[in-house]
C-alpha positions as CSV (number, residue, x, y, z in Angstrom):
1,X,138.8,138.2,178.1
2,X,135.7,137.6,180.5
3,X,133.4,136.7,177.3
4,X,135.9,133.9,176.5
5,X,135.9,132.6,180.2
6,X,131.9,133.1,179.7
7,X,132.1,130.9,176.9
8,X,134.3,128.1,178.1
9,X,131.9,127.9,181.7
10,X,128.6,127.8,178.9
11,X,130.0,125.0,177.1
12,X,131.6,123.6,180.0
13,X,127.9,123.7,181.8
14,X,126.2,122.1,178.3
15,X,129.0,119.1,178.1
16,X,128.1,118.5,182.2
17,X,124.2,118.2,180.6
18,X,124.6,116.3,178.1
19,X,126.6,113.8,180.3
20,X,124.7,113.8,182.8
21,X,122.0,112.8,180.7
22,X,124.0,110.1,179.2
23,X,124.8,108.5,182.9
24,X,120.9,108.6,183.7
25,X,119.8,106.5,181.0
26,X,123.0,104.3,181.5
27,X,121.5,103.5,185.0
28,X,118.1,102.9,183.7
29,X,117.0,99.5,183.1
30,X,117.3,97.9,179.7
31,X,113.8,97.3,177.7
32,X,113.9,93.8,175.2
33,X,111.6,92.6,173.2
34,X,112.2,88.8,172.8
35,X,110.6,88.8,168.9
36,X,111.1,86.3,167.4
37,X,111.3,84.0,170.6
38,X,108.4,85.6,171.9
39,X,105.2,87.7,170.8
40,X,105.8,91.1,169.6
41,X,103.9,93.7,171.3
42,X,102.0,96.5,168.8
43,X,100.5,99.9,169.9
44,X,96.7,99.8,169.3
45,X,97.0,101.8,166.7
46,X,99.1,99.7,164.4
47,X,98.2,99.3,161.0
48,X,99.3,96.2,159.7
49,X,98.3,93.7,157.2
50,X,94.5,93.5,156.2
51,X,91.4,91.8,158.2
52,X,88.0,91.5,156.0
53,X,85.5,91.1,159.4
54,X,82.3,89.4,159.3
55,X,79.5,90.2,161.5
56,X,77.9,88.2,164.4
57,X,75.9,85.6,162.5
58,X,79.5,84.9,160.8
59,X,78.5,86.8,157.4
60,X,80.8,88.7,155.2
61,X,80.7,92.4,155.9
62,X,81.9,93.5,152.6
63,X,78.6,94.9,149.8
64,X,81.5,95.2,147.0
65,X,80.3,98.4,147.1
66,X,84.4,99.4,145.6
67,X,84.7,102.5,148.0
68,X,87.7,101.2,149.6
69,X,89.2,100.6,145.9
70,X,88.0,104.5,144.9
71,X,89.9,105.7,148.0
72,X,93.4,103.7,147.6
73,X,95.8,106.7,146.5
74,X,97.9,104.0,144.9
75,X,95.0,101.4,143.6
76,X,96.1,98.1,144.7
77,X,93.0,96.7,145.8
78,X,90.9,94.6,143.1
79,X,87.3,93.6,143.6
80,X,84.8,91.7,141.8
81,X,81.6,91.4,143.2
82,X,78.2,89.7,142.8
83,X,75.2,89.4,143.5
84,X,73.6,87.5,146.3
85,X,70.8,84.8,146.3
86,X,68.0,82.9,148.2
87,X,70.6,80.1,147.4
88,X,73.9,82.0,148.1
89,X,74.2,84.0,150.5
90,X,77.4,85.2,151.3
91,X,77.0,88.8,153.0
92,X,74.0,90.7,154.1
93,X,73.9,93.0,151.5
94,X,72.6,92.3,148.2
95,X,76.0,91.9,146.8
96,X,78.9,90.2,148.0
97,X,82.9,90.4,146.7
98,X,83.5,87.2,145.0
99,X,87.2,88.3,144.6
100,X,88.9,90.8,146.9
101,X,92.5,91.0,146.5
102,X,95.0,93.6,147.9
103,X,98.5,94.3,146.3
104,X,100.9,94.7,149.0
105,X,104.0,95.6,147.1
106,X,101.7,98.9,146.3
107,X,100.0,99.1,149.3
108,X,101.4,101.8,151.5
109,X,99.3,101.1,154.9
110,X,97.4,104.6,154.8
111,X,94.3,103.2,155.8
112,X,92.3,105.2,153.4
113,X,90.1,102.3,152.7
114,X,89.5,101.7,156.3
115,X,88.4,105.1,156.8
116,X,86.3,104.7,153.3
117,X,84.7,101.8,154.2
118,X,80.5,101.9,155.3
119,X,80.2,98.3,157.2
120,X,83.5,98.5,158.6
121,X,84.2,95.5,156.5
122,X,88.2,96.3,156.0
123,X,90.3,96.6,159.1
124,X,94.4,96.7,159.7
125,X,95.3,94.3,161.8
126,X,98.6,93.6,163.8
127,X,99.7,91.1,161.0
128,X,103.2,92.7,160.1
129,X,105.0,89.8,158.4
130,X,105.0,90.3,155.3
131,X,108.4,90.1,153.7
132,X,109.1,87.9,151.0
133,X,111.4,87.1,147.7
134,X,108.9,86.9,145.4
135,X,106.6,89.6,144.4
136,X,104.0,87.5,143.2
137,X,103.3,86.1,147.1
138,X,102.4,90.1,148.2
139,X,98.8,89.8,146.5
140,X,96.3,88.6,149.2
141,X,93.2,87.2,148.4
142,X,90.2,87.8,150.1
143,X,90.9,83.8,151.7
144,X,93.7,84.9,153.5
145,X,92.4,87.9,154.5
146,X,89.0,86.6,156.2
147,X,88.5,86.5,160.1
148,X,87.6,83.2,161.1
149,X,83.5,82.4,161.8
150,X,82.9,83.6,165.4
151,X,81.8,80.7,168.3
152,X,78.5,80.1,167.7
153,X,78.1,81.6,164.4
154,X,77.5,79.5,161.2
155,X,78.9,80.1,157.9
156,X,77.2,81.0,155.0
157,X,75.7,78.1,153.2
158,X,76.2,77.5,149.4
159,X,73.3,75.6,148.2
160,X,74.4,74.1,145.0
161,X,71.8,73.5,142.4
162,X,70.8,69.5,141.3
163,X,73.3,68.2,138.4
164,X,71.3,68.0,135.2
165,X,69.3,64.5,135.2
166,X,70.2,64.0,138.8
167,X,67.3,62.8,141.0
């Protein structure tokens, strides 16, 4: 008889807890985020969508040297690089990516090719809109993927070669 009493003052005691816990967090005050009406606010660590950085004098940082492509577990990035020039000079390696694209309806956000990266060239950053109804709209291209040229910085300059017959 005393272990049943024993058991109905236990859970008696465990129901008082777990209310009681209940009525604190009732009296606490209510945290909203006002997304989409205002900015959404992102731990630092967030990995969102890709940022392909450029270095001070507003140069790309990327060498196409395809490490971040060997590291993707699921291989949705797609690079094409080339070589730079005395004319064209795009990054400060001697070879630039002409085409960098990144598959996002593979990508899985591990941030393998951040971590693989040499010149920090790949970065996430807090871009997290993504969704869409077409499929074919998740590829980025390097374009949309570039930071702007910093304040101060100019960008690389294509010299373009005379047309044929041209004075």
């Amino acid at each position: 008889m005393a272990s049943k009493i024993q058991e109905v003052l236990g859970s008696a005691a465990a129901l008082a807890k777990g209310m009681g816990i209940t009525f604190r967090e009732m009296l606490q005050p209510t945290i909203t985020e006002d997304y989409p009406d205002g900015p959404a606010i992102f731990q630092e660590r967030f990995r969102g969508k890709h940022e392909l950085q450029r270095d001070e004098n507003g140069m790309e940082k990327c060498v196409a040297c395809f490490l971040c492509a060997a590291a993707c577990p699921v291989s949705c990035i797609y690079i094409e690089g080339k070589e730079n020039t005395e004319k064209v000079r795009i990054s400060g390696g001697e070879r630039y990516a002409e085409v960098y694209n990144i598959d996002y309806s593979r990508c899985i956000f591990c941030g393998y090719c951040v971590e693989a990266c040499p010149t920090d060239a790949i970065t996430h950053g807090h871009g997290f809109e993504l969704a869409t109804y077409s499929t074919s709209t998740l590829v980025q291209r390097k374009e949309d993927m570039l930071v702007p040229v910093p304040a101060g910085a100019k960008p690389p300059v294509i010299h373009e070669a005379p047309a044929a017959g041209g004075h």
